[in-house]
TIDOFI-925559 format. One record per residue (C-alpha): x, y, z; residue in three letters. Coordinates in steps of 0.02 Angstrom, whole numbers, plus 50000, padded with zeros to 5 digits. Example, Ala and Ser with C-alpha at 12.3 -4.5 7.8 and 13.67 -1.06 7.14 Angstrom:
BEGIN
506154977550390ALA506844994750357SER
This chain:
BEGIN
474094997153751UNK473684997153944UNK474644981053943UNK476214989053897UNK476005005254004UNK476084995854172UNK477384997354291UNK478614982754265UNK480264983054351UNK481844982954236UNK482704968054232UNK484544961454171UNK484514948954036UNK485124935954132UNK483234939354243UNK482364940554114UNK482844924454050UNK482714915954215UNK481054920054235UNK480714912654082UNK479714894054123UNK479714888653945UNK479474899553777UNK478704896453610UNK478864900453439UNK477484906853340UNK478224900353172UNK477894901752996UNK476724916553013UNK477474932753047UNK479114928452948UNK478444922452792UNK478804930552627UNK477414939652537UNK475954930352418UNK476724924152287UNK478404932452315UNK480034922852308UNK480464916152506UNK482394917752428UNK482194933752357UNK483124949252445UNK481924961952360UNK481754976152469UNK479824984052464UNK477954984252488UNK477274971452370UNK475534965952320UNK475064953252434UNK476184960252573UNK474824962452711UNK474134944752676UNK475934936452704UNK475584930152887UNK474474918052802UNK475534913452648UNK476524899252689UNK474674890252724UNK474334895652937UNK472844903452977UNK472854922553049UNK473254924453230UNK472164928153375UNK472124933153536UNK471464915553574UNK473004908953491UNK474084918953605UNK472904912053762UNK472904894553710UNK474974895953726UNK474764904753894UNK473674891753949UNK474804878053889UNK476174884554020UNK477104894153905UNK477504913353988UNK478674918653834UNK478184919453651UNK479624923453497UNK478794931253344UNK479744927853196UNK479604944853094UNK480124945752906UNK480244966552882UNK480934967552708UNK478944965152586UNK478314977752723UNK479644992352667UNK478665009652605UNK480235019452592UNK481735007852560UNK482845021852555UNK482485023852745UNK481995007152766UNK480505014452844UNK479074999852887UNK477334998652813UNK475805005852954UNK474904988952912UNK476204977652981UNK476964988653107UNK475144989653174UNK475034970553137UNK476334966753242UNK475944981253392UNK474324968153389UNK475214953553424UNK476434958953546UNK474934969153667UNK473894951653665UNK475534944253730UNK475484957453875UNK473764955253906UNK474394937253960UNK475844944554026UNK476974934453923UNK478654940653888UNK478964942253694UNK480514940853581UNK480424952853411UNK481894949953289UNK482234952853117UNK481884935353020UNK482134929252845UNK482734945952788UNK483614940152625UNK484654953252597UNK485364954452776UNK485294934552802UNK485954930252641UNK487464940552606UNK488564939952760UNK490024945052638UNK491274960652628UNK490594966652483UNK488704968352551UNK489434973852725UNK489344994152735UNK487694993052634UNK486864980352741UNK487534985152915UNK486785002852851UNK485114998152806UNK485014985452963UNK485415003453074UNK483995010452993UNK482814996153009UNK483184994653180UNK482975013253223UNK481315012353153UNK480824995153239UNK481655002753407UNK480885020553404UNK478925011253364UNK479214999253498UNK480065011153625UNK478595012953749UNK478564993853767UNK479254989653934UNK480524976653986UNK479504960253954UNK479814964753746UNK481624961253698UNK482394963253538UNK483514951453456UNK484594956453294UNK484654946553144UNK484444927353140UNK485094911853044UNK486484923152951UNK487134910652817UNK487694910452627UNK486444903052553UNK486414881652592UNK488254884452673UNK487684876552821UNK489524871352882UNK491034881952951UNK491094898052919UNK492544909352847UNK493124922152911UNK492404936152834UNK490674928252873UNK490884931253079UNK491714948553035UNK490064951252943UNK489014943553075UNK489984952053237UNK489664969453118UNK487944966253119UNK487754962853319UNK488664978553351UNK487604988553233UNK485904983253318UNK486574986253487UNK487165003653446UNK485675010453353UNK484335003653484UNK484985010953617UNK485335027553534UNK483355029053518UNK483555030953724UNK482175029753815UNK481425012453869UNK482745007053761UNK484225012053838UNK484154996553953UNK482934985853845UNK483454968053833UNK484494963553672UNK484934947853601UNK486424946453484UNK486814929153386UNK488204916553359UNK488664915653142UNK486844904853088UNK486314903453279UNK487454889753304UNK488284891053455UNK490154880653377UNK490384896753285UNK490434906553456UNK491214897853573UNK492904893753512UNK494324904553414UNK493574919553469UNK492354919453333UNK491064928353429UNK491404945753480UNK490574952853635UNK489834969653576UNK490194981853654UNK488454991453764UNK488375008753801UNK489315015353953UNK488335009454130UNK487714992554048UNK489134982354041UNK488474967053985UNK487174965454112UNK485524968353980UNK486274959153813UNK485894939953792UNK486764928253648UNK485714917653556UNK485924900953498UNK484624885953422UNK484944870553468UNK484204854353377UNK485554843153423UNK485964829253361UNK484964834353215UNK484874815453134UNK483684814653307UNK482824829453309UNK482734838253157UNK482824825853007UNK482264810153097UNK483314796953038UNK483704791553226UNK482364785853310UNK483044784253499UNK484014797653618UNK484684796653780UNK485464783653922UNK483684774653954UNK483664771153770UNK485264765153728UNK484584746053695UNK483534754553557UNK485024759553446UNK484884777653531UNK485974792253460UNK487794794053514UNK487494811153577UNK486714809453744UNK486394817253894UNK488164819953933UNK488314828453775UNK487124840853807UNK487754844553956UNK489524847053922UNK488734856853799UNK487704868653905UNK489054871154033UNK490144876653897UNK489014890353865UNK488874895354048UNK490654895054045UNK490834905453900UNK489354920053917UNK488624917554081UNK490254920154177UNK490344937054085UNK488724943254131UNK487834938753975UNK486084929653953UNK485924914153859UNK484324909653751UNK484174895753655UNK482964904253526UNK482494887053441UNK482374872453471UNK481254857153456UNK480924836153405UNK480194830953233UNK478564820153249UNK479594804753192UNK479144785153234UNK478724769253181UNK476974762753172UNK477544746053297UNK478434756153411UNK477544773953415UNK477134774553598UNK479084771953652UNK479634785053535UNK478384797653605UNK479084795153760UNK480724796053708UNK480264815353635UNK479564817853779UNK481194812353889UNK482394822653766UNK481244838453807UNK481184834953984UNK483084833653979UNK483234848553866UNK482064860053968UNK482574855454144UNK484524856954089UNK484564876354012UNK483384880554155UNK484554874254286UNK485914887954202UNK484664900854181UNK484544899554017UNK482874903253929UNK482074892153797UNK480754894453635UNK480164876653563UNK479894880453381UNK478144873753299UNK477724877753139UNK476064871953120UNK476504855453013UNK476014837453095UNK476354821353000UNK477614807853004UNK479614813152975UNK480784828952966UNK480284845552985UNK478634842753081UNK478824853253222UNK476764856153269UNK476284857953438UNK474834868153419UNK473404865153261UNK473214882853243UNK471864877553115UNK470814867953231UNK470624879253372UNK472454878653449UNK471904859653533UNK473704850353558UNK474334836253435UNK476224835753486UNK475374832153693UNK477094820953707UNK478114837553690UNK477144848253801UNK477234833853940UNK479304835553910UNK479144852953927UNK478454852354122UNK479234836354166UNK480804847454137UNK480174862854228UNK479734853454363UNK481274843554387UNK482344859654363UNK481574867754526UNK482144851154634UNK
């Protein structure tokens, strides 16, 4: 714990976030569902299998030399994922198993050791995620106060380089699309909860950065109609140590299912995506516009490029992923916004094959394209 005991000076979100080169994800690990449990289920418990579920959806355990080989990479900024709800021991006080809690204390001091900065949330929690409805909204916003006072008062001696971030994708289950009303009430409960239970643990976390989330992390259901609410922070903080999150894996045709093959101005001749480069930046000054302005941090929590190319053409595509993360990177950083490239450990041909990493063959690089984007865009955000 030396790490965390060091003298780090406190920071407002919007530093923090600045300071932030590029991020990672460390996904499908910490956020998987127990062996042989349901991933849809909204069960709240200690199962069998529970303390094996970091490897359950097929990734290896972490290391400390998986947390290095990140650092080494360029990355200062790692988001774990957590699923809390098959690591409950008292559901009635939603208090969390010793195993994981001490699983993930692990994790996040490695981190330190590197001096990374490091993103906890609440992930894949069923019965919070799922059920963004009236009906479930006392029940869940009460249980989500109690996980969060335990999370908070466990992770309390952390300093400033740990954040916290609320919920994540709230959604009715495969309701992907516009949300009603009642959904953002829901979701703008929720926010408000988790800021007003952390920092009533005090301490550390009185100031500690927070991260609070647009309805399914999609920014459209923030910025317009005042459909995200600004929670309110306790008295002194303004909203100088709160950040709003959004993922971003736009246009997803390009980046996240892989139908499109092309993206951007260069690559227009190659029957390239009509969302471009001006897109995205329209896009990202609306959000400076919007949160910035007020004080707020942005991160863009995920994001990221499906492996996706034809065999007679493979070397133009990689370079084309490696232009949209250049453009991606060096355009949040300009704002100050922070970003966390998701990889979930799955290489191949198509959608949904975020890999960076091959966290079963000693962390060596496979997506090399992405992490080229990645400082092509830090470097061209410092000229």
């Amino acid at each position: 714990m030396l790490a965390a005991m060091q003298c780090h000076a406190q920071q407002t979100a919007r530093q923090w976030n600045s300071e932030i080169t590029a991020g990672w994800n460390l996904g499908n690990q910490f956020e998987c569902s127990a062996l042989g449990q349901d991933g849809e289920s909204v069960a709240i418990g200690d199962p069998d299998g529970a303390d094996k579920a970091e490897i359950a959806w097929g990734n290896p355990l972490v290391t400390k030399k998986t947390i290095k080989a990140v650092r080494d990479a360029g990355f200062n900024a790692i988001r774990i994922p957590v699923r809390w709800q098959c690591h409950i021991s008292n559901p009635s006080a939603m208090t969390v198993s010793k195993t994981w809690m001490n699983r993930i204390k692990e994790v996040i001091d490695w981190c330190l050791d590197y001096n990374l900065k490091v993103i906890i949330n609440v992930h894949h929690d069923k019965w919070l995620e799922s059920r963004p409805l009236y009906a479930n909204k006392e029940e869940n916003c009460q249980k989500l106060a109690l996980l969060w006072m335990n999370i908070a008062n466990e992770l309390n001696k952390y300093d400033y380089r740990v954040a916290f971030a609320g919920t994540n994708e709230v959604h009715e289950p495969d309701k992907w699309g516009k949300p009603t009303a009642e959904n953002l009430d829901v979701q703008n409960a929720y926010n408000q909860t988790f800021i007003d239970i952390v920092r009533a643990t005090g301490m550390n976390n009185a100031k500690r950065h927070l991260i609070v989330q647009t309805y399914v992390c999609n920014a459209d259901y923030g910025l317009y109609n005042g459909d995200f609410i600004i929670p309110t922070d306790m008295e002194g903080n303004g909203n100088d140590y709160m950040s709003v999150e959004l993922h971003y894996y736009n246009p997803w045709e390009y980046s996240g299912s892989g139908e499109c093959y092309y993206w951007g101005e260069p690559y227009k001749q190659y029957g390239a995506s009509h969302s471009d480069e001006n897109t995205m930046i329209k896009f990202f000054n609306k959000l400076a516009d919007e949160w910035s302005a007020k004080g707020l941090g942005v991160v863009i929590g995920e994001w990221g490029i499906t492996n996706h190319f034809k065999a007679s053409e493979v070397d133009r595509m990689q370079e084309n992923m490696s232009y949209y993360c250049k453009t991606l990177v060096s355009e949040a950083r300009k704002r100050g916004f922070s970003t966390f490239v998701w990889d979930n450990n799955r290489f191949g041909n198509g959608a949904d094959m975020f890999g960076i990493f091959d966290r079963s063959n000693n962390m060596s690089i496979k997506a090399d394209w992405v992490i080229k984007g990645i400082k092509e865009g830090i470097a061209d955000s410092v000229k």
